[in-house]
One Martini backbone bead per residue (centre of mass of N, CA, C, O) as a GRO file, in nm:
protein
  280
    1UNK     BB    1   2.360   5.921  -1.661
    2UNK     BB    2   2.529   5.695  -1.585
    3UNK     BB    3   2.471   5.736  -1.271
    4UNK     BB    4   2.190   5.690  -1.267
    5UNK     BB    5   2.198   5.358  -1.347
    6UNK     BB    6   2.416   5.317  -1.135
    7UNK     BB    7   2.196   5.387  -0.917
    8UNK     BB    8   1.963   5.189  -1.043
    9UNK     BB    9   2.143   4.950  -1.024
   10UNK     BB   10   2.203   4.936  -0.692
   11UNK     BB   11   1.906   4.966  -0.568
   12UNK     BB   12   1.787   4.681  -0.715
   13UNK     BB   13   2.004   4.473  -0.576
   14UNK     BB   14   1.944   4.609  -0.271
   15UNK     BB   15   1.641   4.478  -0.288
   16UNK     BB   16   1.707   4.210  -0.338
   17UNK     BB   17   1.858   4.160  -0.114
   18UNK     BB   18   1.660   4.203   0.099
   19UNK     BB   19   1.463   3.995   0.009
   20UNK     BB   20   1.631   3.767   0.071
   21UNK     BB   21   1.688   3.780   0.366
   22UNK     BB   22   1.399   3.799   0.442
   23UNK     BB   23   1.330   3.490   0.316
   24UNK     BB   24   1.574   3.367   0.492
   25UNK     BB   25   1.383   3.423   0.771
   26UNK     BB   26   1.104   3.312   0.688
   27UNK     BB   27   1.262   3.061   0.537
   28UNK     BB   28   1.243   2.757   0.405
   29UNK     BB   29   1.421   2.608   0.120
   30UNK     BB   30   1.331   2.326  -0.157
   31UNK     BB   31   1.397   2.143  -0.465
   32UNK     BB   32   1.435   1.849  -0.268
   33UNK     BB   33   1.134   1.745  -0.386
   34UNK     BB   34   0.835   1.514  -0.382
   35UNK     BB   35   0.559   1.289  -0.468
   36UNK     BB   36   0.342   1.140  -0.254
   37UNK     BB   37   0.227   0.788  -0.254
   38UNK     BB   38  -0.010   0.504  -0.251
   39UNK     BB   39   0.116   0.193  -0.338
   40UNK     BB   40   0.123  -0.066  -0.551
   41UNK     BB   41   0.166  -0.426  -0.622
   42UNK     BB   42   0.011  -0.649  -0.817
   43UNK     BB   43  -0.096  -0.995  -0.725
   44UNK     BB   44  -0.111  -1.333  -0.775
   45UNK     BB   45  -0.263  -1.571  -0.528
   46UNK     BB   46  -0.279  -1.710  -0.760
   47UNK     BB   47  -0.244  -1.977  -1.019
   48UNK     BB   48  -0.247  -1.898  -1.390
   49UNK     BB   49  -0.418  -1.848  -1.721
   50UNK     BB   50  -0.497  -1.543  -1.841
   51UNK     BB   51  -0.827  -1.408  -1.949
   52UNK     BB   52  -0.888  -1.134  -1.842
   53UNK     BB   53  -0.819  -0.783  -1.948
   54UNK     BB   54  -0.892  -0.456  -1.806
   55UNK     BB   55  -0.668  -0.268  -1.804
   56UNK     BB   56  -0.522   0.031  -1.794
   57UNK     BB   57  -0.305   0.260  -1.876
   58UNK     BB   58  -0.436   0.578  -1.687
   59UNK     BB   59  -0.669   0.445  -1.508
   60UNK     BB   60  -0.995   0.508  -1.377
   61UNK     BB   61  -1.080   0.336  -1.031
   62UNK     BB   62  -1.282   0.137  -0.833
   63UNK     BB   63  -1.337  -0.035  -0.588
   64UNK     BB   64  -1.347  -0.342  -0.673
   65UNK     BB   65  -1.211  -0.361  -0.929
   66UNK     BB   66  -1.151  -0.562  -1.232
   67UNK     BB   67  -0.816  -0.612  -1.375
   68UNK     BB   68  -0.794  -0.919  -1.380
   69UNK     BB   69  -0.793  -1.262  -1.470
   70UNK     BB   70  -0.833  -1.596  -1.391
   71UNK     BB   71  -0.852  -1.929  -1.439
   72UNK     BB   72  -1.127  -2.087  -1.273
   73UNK     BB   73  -1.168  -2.408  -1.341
   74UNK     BB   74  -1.003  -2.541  -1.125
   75UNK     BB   75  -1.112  -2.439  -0.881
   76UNK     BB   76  -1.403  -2.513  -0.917
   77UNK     BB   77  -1.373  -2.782  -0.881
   78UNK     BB   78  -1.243  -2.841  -0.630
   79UNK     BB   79  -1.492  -2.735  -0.476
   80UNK     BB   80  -1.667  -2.907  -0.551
   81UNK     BB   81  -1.518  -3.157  -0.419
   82UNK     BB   82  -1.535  -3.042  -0.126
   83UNK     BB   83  -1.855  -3.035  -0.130
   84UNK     BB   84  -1.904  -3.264  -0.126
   85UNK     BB   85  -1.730  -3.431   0.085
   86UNK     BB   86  -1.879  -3.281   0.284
   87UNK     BB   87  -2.170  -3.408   0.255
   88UNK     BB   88  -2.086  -3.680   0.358
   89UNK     BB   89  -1.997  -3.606   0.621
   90UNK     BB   90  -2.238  -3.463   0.749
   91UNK     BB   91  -2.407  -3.716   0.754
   92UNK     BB   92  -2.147  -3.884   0.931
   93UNK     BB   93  -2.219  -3.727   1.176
   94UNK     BB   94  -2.490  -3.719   1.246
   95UNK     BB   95  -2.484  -4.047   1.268
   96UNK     BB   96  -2.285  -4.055   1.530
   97UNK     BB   97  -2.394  -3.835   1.698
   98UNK     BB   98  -2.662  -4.010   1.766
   99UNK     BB   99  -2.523  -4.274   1.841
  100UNK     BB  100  -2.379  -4.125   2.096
  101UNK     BB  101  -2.633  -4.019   2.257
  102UNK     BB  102  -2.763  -4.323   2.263
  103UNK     BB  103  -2.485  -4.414   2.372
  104UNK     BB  104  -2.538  -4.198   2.657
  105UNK     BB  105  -2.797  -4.330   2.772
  106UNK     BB  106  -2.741  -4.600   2.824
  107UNK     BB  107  -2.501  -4.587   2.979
  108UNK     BB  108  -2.673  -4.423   3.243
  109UNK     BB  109  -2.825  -4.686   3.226
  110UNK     BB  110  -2.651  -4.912   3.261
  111UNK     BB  111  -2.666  -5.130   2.989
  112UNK     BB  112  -2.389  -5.020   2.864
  113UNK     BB  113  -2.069  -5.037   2.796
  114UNK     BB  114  -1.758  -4.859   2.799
  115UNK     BB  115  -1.648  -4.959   2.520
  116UNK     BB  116  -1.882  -4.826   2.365
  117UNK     BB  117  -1.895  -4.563   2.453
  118UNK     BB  118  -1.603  -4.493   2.336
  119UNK     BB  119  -1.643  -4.594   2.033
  120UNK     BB  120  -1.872  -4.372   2.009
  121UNK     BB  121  -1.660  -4.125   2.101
  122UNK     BB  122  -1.430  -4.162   1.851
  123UNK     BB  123  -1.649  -4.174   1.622
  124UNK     BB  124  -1.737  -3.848   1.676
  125UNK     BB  125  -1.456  -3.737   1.683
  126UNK     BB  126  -1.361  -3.812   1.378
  127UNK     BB  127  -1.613  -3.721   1.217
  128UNK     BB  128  -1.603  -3.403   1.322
  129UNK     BB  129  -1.287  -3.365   1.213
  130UNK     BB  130  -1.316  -3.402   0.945
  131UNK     BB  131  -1.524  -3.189   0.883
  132UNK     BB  132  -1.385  -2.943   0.959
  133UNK     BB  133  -1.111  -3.002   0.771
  134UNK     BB  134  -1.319  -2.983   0.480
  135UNK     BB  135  -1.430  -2.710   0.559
  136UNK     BB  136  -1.146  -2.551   0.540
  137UNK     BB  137  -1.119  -2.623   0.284
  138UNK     BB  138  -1.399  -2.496   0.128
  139UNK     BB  139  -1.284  -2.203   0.238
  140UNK     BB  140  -0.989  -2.245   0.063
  141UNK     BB  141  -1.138  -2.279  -0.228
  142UNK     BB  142  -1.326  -2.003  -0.229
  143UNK     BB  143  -1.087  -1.822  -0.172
  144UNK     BB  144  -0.912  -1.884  -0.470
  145UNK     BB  145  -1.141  -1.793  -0.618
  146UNK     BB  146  -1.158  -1.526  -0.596
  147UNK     BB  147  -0.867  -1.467  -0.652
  148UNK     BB  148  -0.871  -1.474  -0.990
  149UNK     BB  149  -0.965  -1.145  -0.909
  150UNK     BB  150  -0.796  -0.855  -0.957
  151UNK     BB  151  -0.836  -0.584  -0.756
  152UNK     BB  152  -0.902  -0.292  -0.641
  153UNK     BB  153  -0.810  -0.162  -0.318
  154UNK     BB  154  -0.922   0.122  -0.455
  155UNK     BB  155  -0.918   0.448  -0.535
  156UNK     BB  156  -0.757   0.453  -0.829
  157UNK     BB  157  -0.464   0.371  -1.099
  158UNK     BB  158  -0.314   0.273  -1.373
  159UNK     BB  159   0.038   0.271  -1.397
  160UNK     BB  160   0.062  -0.023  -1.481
  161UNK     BB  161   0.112  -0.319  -1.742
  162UNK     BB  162   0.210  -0.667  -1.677
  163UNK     BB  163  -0.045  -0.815  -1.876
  164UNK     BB  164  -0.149  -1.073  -2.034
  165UNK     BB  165  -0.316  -1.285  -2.234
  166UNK     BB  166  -0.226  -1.622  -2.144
  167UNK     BB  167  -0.063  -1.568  -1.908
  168UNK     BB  168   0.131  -1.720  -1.660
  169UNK     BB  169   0.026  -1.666  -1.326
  170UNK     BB  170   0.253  -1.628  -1.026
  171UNK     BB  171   0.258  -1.612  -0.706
  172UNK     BB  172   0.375  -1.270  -0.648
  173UNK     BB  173   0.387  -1.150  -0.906
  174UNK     BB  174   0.388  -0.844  -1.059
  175UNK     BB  175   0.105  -0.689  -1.252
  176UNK     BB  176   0.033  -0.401  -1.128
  177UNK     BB  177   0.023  -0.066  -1.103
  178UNK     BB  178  -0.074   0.104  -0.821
  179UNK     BB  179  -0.267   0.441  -0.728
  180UNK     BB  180  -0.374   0.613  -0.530
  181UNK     BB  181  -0.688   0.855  -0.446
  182UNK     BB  182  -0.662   0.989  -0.151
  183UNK     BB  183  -0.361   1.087  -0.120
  184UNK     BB  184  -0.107   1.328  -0.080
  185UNK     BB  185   0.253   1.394  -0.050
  186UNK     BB  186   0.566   1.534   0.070
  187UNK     BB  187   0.880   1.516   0.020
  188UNK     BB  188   1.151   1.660   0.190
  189UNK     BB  189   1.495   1.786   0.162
  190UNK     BB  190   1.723   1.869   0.393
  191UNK     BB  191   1.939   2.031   0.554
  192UNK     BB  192   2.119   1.985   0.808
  193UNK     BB  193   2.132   2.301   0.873
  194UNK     BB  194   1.818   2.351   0.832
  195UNK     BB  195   1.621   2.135   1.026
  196UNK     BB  196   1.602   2.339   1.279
  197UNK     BB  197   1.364   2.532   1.172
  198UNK     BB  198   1.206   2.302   1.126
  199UNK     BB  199   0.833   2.201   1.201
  200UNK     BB  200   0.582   2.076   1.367
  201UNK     BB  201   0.302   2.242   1.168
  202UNK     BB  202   0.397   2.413   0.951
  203UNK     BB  203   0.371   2.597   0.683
  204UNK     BB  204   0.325   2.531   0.317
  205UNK     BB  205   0.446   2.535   0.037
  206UNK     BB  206   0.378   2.402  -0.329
  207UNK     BB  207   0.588   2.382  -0.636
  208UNK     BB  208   0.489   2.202  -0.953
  209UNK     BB  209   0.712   2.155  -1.227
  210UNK     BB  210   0.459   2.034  -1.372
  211UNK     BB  211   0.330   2.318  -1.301
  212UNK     BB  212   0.147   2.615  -1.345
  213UNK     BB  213  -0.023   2.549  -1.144
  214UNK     BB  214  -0.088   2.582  -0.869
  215UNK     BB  215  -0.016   2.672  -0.493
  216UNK     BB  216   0.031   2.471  -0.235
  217UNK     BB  217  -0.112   2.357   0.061
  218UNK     BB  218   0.048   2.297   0.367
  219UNK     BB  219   0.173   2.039   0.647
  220UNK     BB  220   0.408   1.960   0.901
  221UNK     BB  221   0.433   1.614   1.028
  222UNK     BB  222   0.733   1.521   0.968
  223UNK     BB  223   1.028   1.430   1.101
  224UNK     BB  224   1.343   1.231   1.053
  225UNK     BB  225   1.525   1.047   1.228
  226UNK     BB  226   1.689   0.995   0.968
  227UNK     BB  227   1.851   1.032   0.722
  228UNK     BB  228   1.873   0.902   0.384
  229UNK     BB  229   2.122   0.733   0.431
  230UNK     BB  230   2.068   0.536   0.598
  231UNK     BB  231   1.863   0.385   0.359
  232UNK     BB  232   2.034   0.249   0.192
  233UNK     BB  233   2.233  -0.022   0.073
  234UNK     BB  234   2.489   0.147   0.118
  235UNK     BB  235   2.613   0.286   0.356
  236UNK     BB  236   2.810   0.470   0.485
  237UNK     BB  237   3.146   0.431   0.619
  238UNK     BB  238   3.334   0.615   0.822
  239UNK     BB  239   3.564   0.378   0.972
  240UNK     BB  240   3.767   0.385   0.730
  241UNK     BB  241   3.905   0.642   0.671
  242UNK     BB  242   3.715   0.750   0.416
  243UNK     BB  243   3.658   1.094   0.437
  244UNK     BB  244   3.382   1.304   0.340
  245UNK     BB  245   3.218   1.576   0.361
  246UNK     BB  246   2.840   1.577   0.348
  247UNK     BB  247   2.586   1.703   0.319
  248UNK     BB  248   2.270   1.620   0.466
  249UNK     BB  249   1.938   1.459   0.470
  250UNK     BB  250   1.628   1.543   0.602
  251UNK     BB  251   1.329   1.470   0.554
  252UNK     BB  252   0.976   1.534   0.487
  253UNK     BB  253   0.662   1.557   0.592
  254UNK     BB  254   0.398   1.652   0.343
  255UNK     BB  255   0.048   1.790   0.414
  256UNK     BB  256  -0.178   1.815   0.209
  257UNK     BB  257  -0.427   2.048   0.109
  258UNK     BB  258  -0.680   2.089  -0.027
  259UNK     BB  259  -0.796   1.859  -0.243
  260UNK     BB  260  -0.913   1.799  -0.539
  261UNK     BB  261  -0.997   1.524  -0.748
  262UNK     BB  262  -0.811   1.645  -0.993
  263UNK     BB  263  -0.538   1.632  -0.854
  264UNK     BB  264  -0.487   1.319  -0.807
  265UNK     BB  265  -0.400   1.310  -1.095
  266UNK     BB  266  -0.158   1.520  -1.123
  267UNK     BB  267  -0.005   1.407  -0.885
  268UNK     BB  268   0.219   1.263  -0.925
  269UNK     BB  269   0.421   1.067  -0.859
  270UNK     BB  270   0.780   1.185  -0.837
  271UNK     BB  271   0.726   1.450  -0.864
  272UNK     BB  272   0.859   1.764  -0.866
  273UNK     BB  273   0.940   2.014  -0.581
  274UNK     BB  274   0.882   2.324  -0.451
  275UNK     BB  275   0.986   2.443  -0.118
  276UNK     BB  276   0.818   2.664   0.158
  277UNK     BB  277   0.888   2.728   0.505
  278UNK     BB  278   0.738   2.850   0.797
  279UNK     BB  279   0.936   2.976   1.084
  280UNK     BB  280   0.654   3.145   1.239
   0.00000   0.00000   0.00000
């Protein structure tokens, strides 16, 4: 009876070795990997008074969707000011404008000296240069007007949100942290050992730890011509004379396939995800 366990578990070892070896024959596997996707931070372009904060953290919008607004009374002014100052130069071009073609005919009739003509063509070149300056203004002070609203720049998800009414928001602080719902794709690091078996194009698994289902499918797109640790703040120095030798990782990005709009929820950037590529 004994013999015959211990036969039958011999036998259970010997097909797992045997799976195993399949296995790595057939794959490259790794679970130092990640979901990425396109995110940013997004900033007020004008400074002024946070007035009214419409996102929420964990928030589905849709493109130019307003996620925070800024007082835009001050931008508001500016712009009247700009637009009254345009009416009235605009006047005094086309008056310019009209006397300088009438002393260009008495000119040309040889009526009119040289120096009318002269002070009639710098005083319309004077007048429509003012006029283009400050019609520049009123473009860039329309386009001010515009910024106190920060929209989202896509359809995708409200992932912080570190902006309260009444805040005084300074151009370029990031005010929302936003995550696109368009693309999903995993990096994945293998080792120096392995990087050599994975290629562009092979077919992939993908299990993420943070889910109980499905198994996503997907193919790779690139292999990263330099390791992670090259882009580090620190990267290694081993010139010092201080060497340990450690595998080092070469990054691998895969692009996820058919995904339903309800993945792109699921799949959070950052959760951990066990890869398998198909060397074959």
């Amino acid at each position: 009876m004994k013999s015959k366990i211990l036969g039958t578990v011999a036998t259970v070892a010997g097909l797992i070795g045997i799976y195993m070896v399949i296995e790595h024959m057939r794959y490259v596997t790794t679970d130092n990997a990640q979901i990425d996707g396109h995110f940013v931070m997004l900033a007020a372009k004008v400074g002024g008074y946070v007035r009214s904060v419409e996102a929420e953290e964990g928030q589905r919008v849709k493109k130019d969707t307003v996620l925070a607004e800024i007082d835009a009374r001050d931008y508001e002014n500016t712009l009247q000011q700009m637009r009254s100052t345009l009416v009235s130069l605009e006047a005094k071009k086309r008056d310019a404008e009209k006397s300088f073609k009438r002393i260009s005919q008495l000119y040309s009739s040889g009526v009119v000296a040289q120096q009318q003509f002269d002070t009639a063509s710098a005083a319309y070149s004077e007048s429509k240069a003012n006029y283009d300056a400050i019609n520049a203004q009123v473009a860039q002070a329309q386009l001010n007007l515009e910024s106190t609203k920060i929209r989202a720049p896509s359809d995708g998800f409200v992932a912080k949100k570190s902006v309260e009414v009444g805040q005084l928001a300074a151009p370029g602080v990031p005010l929302i942290g936003f995550v696109d719902a368009q693309e999903r794709w995993v990096t994945a690091n293998f080792k120096e050992t392995e990087i050599g078996r994975v290629r562009v194009g092979a077919n992939v698994s993908v299990d993420i730890d943070a889910l109980d289902g499905p198994v996503y499918q997907g193919k790779v797109i690139s292999i990263s011509s330099a390791t992670g640790a090259t882009f580090t703040l620190l990267p290694p120095d081993n010139a010092t004379g201080n060497f340990t030798k450690v595998v080092q990782r070469v990054p691998v990005k895969i692009q996820l396939e058919i995904l339903k709009p309800e993945d792109f929820e699921k799949l959070r950037i950052g959760l951990s995800a066990n890869v398998k590529v198909s060397v074959h």
